[in-house]
DRENPA-3360 file (N, C-alpha, C; in nm, 2 decimals, always signed):
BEGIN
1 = XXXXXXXX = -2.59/+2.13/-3.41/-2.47/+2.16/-3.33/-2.35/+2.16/-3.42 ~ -2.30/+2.27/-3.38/-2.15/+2.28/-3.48/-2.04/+2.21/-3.44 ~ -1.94/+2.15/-3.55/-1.81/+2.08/-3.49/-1.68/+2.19/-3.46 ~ -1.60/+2.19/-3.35/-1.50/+2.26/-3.33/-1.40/+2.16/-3.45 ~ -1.37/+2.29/-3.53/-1.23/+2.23/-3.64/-1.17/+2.17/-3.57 ~ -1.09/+2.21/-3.44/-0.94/+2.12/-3.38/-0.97/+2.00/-3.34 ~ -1.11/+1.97/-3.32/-1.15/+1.85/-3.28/-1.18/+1.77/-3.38 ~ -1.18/+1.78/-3.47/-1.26/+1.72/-3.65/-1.07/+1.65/-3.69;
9 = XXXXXXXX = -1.01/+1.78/-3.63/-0.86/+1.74/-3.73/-0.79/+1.67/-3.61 ~ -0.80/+1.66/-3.49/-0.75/+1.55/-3.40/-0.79/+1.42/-3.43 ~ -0.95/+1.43/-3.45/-0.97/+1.27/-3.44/-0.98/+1.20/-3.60 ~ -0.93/+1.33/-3.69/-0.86/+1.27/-3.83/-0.74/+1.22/-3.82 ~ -0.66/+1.29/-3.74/-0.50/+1.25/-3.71/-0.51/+1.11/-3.64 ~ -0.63/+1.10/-3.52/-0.55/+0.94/-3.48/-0.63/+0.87/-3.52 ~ -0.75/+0.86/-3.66/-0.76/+0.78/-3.74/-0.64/+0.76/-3.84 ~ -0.55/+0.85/-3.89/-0.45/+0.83/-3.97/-0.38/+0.74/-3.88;
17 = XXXXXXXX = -0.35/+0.73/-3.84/-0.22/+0.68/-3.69/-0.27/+0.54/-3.70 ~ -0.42/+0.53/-3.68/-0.43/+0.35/-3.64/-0.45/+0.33/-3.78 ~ -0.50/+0.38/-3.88/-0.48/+0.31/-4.03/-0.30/+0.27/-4.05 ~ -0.18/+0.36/-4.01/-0.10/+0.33/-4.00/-0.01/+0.20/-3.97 ~ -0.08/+0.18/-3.80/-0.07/+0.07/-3.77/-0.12/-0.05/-3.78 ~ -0.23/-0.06/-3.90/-0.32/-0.17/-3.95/-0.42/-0.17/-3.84 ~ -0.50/-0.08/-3.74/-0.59/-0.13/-3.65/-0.75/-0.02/-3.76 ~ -0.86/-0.14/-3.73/-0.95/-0.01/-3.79/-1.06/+0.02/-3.69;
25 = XXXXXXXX = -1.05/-0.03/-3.53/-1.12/-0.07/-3.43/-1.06/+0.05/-3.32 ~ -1.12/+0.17/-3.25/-1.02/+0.20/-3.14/-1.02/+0.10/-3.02 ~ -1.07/+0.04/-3.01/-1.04/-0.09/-2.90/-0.97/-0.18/-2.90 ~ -0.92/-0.18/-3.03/-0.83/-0.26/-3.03/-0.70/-0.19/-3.02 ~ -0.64/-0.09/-3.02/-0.56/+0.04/-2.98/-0.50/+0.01/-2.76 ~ -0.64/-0.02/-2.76/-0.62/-0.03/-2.62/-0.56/-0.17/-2.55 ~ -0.59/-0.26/-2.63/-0.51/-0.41/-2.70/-0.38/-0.44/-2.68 ~ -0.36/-0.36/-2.81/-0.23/-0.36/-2.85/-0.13/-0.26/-2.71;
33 = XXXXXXXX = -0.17/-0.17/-2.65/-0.11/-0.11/-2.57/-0.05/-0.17/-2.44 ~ -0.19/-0.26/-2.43/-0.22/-0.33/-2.32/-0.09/-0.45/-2.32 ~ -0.08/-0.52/-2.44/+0.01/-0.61/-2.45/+0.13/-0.55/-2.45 ~ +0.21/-0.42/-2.50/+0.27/-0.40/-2.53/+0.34/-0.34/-2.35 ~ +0.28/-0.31/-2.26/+0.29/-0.29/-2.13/+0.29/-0.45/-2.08 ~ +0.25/-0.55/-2.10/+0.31/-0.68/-2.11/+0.38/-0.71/-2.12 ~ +0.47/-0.69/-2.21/+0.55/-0.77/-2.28/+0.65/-0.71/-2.18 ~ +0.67/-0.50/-2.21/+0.76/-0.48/-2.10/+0.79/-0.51/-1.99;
41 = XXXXXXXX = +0.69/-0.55/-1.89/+0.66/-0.57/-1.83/+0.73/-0.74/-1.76 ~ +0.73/-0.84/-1.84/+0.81/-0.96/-1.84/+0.93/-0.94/-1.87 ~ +0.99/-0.85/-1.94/+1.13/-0.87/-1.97/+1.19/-0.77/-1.88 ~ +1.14/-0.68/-1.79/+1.19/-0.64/-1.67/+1.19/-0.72/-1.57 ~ +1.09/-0.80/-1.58/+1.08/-0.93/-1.45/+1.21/-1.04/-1.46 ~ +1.20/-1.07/-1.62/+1.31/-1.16/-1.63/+1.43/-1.08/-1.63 ~ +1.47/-0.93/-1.68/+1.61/-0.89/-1.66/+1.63/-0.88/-1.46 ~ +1.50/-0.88/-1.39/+1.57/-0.84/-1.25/+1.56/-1.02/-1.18;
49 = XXXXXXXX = +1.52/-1.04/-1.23/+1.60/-1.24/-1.14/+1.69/-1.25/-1.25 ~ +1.73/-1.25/-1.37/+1.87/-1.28/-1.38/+1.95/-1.21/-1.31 ~ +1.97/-1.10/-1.29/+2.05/-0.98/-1.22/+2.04/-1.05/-1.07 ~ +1.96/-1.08/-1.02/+1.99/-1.12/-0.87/+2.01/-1.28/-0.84 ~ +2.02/-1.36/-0.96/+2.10/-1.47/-0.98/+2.23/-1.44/-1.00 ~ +2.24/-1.35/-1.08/+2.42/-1.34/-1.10/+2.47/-1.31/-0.98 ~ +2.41/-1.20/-0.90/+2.44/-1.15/-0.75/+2.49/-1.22/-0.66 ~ +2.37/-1.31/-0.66/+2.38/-1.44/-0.57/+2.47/-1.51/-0.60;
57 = XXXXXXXX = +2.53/-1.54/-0.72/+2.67/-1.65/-0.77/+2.79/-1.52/-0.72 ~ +2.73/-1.41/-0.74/+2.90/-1.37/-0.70/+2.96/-1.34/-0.54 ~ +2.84/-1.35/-0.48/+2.83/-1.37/-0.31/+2.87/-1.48/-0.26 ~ +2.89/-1.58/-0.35/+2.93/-1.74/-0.29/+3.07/-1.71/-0.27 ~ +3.16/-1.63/-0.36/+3.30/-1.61/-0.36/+3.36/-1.71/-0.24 ~ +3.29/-1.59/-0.14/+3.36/-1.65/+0.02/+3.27/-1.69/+0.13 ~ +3.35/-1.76/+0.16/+3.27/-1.87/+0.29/+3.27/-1.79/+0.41 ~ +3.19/-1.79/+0.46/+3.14/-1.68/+0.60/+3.22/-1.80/+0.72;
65 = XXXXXXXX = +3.22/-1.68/+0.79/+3.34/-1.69/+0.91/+3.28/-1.73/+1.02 ~ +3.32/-1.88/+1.06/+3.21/-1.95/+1.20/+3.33/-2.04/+1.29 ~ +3.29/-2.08/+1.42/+3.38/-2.17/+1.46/+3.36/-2.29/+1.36 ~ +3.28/-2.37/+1.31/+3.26/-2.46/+1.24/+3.36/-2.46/+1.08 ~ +3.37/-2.34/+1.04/+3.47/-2.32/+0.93/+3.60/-2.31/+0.96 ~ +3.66/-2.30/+1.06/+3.80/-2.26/+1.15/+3.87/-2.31/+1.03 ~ +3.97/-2.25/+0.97/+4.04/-2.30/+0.90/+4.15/-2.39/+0.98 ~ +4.22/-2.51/+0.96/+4.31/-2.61/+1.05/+4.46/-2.52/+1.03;
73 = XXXXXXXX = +4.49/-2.53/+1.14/+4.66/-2.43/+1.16/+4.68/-2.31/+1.16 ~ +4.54/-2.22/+1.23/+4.53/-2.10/+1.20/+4.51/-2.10/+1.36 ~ +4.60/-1.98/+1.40/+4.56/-1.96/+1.58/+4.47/-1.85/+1.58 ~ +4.42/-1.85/+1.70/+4.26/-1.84/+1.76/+4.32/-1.64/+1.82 ~ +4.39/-1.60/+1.81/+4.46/-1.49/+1.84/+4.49/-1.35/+1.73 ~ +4.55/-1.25/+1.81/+4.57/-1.13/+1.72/+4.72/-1.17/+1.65 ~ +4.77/-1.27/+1.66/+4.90/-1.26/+1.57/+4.92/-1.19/+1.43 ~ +4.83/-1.18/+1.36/+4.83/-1.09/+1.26/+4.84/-0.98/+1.27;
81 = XXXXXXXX = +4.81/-0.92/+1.37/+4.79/-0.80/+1.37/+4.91/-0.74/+1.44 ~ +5.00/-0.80/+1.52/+5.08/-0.76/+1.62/+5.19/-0.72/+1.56 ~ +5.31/-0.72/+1.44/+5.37/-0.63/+1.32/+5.34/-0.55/+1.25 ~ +5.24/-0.48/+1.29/+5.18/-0.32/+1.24/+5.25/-0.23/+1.29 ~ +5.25/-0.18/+1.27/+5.38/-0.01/+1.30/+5.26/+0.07/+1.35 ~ +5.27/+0.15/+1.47/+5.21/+0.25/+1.46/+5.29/+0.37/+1.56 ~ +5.26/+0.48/+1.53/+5.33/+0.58/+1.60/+5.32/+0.64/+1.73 ~ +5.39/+0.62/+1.82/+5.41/+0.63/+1.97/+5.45/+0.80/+1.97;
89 = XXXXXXXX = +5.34/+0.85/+2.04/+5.42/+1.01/+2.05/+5.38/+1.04/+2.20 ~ +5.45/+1.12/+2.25/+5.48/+1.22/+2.44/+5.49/+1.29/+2.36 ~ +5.38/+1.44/+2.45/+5.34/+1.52/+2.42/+5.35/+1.58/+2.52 ~ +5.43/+1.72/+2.56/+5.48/+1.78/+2.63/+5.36/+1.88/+2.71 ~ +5.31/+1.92/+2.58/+5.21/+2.06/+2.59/+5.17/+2.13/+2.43 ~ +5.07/+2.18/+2.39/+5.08/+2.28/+2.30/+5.07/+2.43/+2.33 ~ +5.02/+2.55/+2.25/+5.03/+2.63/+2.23/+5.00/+2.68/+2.12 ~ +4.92/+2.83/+2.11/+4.89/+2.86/+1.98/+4.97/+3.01/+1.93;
97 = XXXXXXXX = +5.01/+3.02/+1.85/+5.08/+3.15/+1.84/+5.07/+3.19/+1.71 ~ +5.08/+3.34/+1.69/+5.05/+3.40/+1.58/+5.16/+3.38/+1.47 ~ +5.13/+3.38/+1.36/+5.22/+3.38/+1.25/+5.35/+3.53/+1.27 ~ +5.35/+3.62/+1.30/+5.42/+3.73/+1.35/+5.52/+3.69/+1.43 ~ +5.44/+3.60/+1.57/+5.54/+3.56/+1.61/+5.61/+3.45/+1.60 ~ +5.53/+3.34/+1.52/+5.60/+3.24/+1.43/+5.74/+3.30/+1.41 ~ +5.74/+3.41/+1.34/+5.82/+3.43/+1.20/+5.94/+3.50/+1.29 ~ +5.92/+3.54/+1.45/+6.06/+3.56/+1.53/+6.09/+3.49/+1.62;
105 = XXXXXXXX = +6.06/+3.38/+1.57/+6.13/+3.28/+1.66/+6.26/+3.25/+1.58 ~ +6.38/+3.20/+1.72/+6.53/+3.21/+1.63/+6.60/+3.11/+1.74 ~ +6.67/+3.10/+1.71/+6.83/+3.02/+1.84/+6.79/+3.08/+2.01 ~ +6.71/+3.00/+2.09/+6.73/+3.03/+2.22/+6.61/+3.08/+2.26 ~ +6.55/+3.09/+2.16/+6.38/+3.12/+2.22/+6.29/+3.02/+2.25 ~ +6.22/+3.06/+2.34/+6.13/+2.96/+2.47/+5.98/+3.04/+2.41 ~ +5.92/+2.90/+2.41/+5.77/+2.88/+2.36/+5.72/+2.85/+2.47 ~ +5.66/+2.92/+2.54/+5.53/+2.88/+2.64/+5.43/+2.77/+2.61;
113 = XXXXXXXX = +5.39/+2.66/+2.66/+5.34/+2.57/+2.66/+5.20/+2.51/+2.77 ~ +5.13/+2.47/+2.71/+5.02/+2.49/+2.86/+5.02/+2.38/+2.91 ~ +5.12/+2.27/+2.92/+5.16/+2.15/+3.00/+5.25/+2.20/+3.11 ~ +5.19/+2.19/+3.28/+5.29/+2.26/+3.34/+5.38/+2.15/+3.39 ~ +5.50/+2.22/+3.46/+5.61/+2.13/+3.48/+5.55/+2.03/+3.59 ~ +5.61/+1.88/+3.57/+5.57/+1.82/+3.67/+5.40/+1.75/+3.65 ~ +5.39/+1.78/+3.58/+5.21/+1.72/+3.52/+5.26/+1.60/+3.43 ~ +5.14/+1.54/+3.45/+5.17/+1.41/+3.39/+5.15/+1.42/+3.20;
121 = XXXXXXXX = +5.29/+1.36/+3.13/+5.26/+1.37/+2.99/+5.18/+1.27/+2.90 ~ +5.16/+1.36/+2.78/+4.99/+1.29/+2.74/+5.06/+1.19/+2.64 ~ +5.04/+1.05/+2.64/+5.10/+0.97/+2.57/+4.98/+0.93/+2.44 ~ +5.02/+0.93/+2.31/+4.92/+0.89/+2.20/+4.97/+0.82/+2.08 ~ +4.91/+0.71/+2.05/+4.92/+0.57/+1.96/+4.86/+0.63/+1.86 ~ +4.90/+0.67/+1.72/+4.82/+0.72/+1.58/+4.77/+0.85/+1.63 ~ +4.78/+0.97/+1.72/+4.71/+1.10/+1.76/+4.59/+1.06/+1.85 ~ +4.60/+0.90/+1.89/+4.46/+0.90/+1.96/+4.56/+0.85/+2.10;
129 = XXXXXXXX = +4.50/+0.96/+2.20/+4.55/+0.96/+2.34/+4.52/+0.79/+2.41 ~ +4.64/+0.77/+2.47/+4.60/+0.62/+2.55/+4.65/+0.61/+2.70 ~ +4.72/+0.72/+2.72/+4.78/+0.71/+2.84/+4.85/+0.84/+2.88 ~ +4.91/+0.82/+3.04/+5.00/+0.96/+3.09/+5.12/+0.87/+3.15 ~ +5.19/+0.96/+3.16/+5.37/+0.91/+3.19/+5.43/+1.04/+3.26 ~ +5.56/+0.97/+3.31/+5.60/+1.09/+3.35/+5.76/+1.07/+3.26 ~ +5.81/+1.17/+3.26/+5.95/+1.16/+3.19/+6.07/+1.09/+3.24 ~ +6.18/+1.00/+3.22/+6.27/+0.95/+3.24/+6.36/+0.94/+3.20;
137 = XXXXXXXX = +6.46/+0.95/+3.24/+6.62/+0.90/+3.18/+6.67/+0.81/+3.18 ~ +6.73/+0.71/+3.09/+6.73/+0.59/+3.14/+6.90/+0.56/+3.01 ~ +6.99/+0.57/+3.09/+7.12/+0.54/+2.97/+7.15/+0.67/+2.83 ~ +7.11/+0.79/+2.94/+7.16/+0.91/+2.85/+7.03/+0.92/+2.72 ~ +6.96/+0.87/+2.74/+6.78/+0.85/+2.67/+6.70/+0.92/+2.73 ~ +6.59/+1.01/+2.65/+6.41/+0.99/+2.74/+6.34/+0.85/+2.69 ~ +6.28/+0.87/+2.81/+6.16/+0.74/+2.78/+6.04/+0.79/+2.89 ~ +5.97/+0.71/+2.88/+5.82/+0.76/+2.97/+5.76/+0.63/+3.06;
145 = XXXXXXXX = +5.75/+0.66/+3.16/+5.69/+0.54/+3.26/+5.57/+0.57/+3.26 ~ +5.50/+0.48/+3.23/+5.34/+0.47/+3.21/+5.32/+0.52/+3.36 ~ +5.24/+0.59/+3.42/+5.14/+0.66/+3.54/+5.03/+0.62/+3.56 ~ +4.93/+0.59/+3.41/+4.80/+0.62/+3.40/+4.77/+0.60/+3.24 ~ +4.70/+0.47/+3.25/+4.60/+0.41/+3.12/+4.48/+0.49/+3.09 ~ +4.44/+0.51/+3.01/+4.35/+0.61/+3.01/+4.23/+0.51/+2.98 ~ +4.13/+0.53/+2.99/+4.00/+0.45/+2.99/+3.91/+0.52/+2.84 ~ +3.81/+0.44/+2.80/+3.80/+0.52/+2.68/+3.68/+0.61/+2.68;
153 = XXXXXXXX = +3.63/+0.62/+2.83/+3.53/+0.71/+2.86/+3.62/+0.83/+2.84 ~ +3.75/+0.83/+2.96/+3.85/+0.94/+2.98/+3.87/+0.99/+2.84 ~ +3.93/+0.90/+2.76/+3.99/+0.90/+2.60/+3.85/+1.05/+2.51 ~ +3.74/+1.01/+2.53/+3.62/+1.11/+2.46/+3.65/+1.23/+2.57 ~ +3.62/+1.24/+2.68/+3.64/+1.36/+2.78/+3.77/+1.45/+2.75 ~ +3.89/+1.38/+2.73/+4.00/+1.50/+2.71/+3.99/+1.54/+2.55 ~ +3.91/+1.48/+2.44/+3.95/+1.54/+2.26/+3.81/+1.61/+2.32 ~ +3.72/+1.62/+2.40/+3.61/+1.70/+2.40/+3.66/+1.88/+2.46;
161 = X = +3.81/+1.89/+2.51/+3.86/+2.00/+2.61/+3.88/+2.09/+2.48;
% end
């Protein structure tokens, strides 16, 4: 039976290779591999519990939030929150119009609006609707008398129109 040359000069090459590495055994090839998937193998184990020890020291930072933790002199309320600014807007009606006639509007022109007269105006905290009003005068001023709180079922039903 004849030898195929590529196969004569393959298993010359990985006899070169383990003479290289001082092995003269192929089993012992499988040894050394074997340990060497070991060794990896522990120093991935030890780099991922150090990493989730450090984790765990940096999660102690802060103390979780319980009645039992109450800090002393702290009230039980939204006082923090109540000096926030946010923007109050009455909203008459919109409208959509074309840039064309954007661009002839001047002194004295009237924009059709689809809020009709006498309908209750749409009142919104940050662009998010919370209420209706009707308009008032009050000392040469507008201001708006609340009508109607809006609920927050109502609140999803009218941004769905």
């Amino acid at each position: 039976m004849a030898m195929d040359p590529a196969t004569n000069s393959a298993d010359e090459d990985m006899d070169a290779a383990m003479a290289a590495m001082g092995v003269s055994d192929p089993g012992d090839v499988q040894t050394i591999a074997e340990d060497d998937w070991g060794a990896a193998l522990a120093e991935q184990t030890q780099a991922e519990s150090s990493a989730l020890q450090e984790q765990t020291s940096k999660t102690a930072v802060f103390n979780e939030f319980s009645a039992n933790n109450k800090l002393e002199g702290t009230q039980n309320d939204i006082d923090f929150i109540l000096d926030i600014p946010v923007q109050l807007t009455v909203e008459l009606g919109r409208t959509k119009i074309s840039i064309k006639n954007l661009l002839q509007l001047a002194q004295g022109s009237v924009v059709e609006l689809d809020g009709m007269a006498g309908e209750p105006m749409d009142v919104l905290v940050n662009g998010c609707l919370i209420a209706q009003g009707e308009v008032v005068v009050v000392n040469d001023k507008f201001g708006i008398r609340l009508t109607d709180i809006i609920t927050p079922a109502e609140r999803i039903r009218k941004l769905n129109r």
